[in-house]
C-alpha positions in Angstrom: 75.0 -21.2 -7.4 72.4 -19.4 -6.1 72.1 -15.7 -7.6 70.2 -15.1 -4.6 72.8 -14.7 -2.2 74.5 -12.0 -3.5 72.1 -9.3 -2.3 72.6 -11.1 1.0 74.5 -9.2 3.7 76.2 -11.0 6.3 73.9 -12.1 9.0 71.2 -10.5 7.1 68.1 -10.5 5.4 66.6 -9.8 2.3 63.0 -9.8 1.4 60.7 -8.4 -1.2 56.8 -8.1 -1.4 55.0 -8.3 -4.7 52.4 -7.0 -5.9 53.1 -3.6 -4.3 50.8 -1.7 -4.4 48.2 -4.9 -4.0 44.6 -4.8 -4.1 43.7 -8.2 -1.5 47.1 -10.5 -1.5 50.6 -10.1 -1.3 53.4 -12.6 -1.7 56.2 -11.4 0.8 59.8 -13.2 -0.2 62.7 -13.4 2.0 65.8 -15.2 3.4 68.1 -15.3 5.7 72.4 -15.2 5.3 73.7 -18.8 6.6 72.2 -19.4 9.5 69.3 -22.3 10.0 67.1 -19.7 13.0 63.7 -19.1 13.5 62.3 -16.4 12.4 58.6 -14.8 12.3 57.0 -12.5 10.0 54.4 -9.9 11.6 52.7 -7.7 9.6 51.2 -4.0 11.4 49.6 -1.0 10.5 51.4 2.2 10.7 49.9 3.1 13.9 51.6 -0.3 15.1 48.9 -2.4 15.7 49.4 -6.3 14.8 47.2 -7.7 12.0 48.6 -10.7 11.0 50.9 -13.0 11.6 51.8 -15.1 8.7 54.8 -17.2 9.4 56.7 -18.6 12.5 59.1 -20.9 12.4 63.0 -22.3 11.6 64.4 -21.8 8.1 67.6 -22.6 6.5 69.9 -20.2 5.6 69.8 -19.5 1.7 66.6 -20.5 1.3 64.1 -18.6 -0.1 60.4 -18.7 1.6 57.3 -17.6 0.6 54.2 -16.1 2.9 50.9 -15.1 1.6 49.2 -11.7 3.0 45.8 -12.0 2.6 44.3 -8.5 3.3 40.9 -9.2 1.9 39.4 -7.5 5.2 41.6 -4.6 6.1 41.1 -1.3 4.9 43.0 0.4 2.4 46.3 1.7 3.3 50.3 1.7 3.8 50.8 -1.8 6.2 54.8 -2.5 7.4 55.8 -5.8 7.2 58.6 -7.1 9.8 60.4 -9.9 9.3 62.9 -10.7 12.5 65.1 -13.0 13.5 66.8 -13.3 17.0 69.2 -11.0 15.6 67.8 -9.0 12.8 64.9 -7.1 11.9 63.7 -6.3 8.5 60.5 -3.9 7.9 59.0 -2.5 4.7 55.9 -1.3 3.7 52.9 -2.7 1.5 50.3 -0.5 0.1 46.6 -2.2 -0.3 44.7 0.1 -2.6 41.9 -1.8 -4.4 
């Protein structure tokens, strides 16, 4: 069994970013319950404008993906991270400070 799915909520989602604090790149983790739906994953500064969009696409449910932030050109600073599915919505934040 998949340890995994016990931090799972139903119909939710669970993700984690790491490094955080990161000085260029971030891996961002997630997944979704047990449903197969698309789902993207948008990342924003705090004043809400989009700089990145690094996934979009269907995933099974129970399966853990992986995106890459690269930041290498952004400023330093607290970015959110929103992962969102046609039901759900998960944000954090990610600090780059090189």
């Amino acid at each position: 069994a998949n340890h995994y799915s016990d931090q799972l909520q139903s119909n939710g989602i669970v993700a984690k970013a790491y490094p955080n604090p990161f000085t260029n790149t971030a891996t961002i983790e997630f997944a979704l319950n047990d449903y197969t739906e698309s789902v993207s994953v948008e990342v924003f500064t705090l004043g809400g404008q989009k700089v990145a969009t690094l996934f979009n696409r269907t995933v099974n449910g129970g399966e853990i993906n992986r995106v890459e932030f690269n930041a290498a050109e952004l400023a330093n600073g607290i970015y959110v991270y929103r992962i969102a599915t046609k039901d759900n919505v998960h944000y954090d934040k990610l600090l780059l400070n090189r």
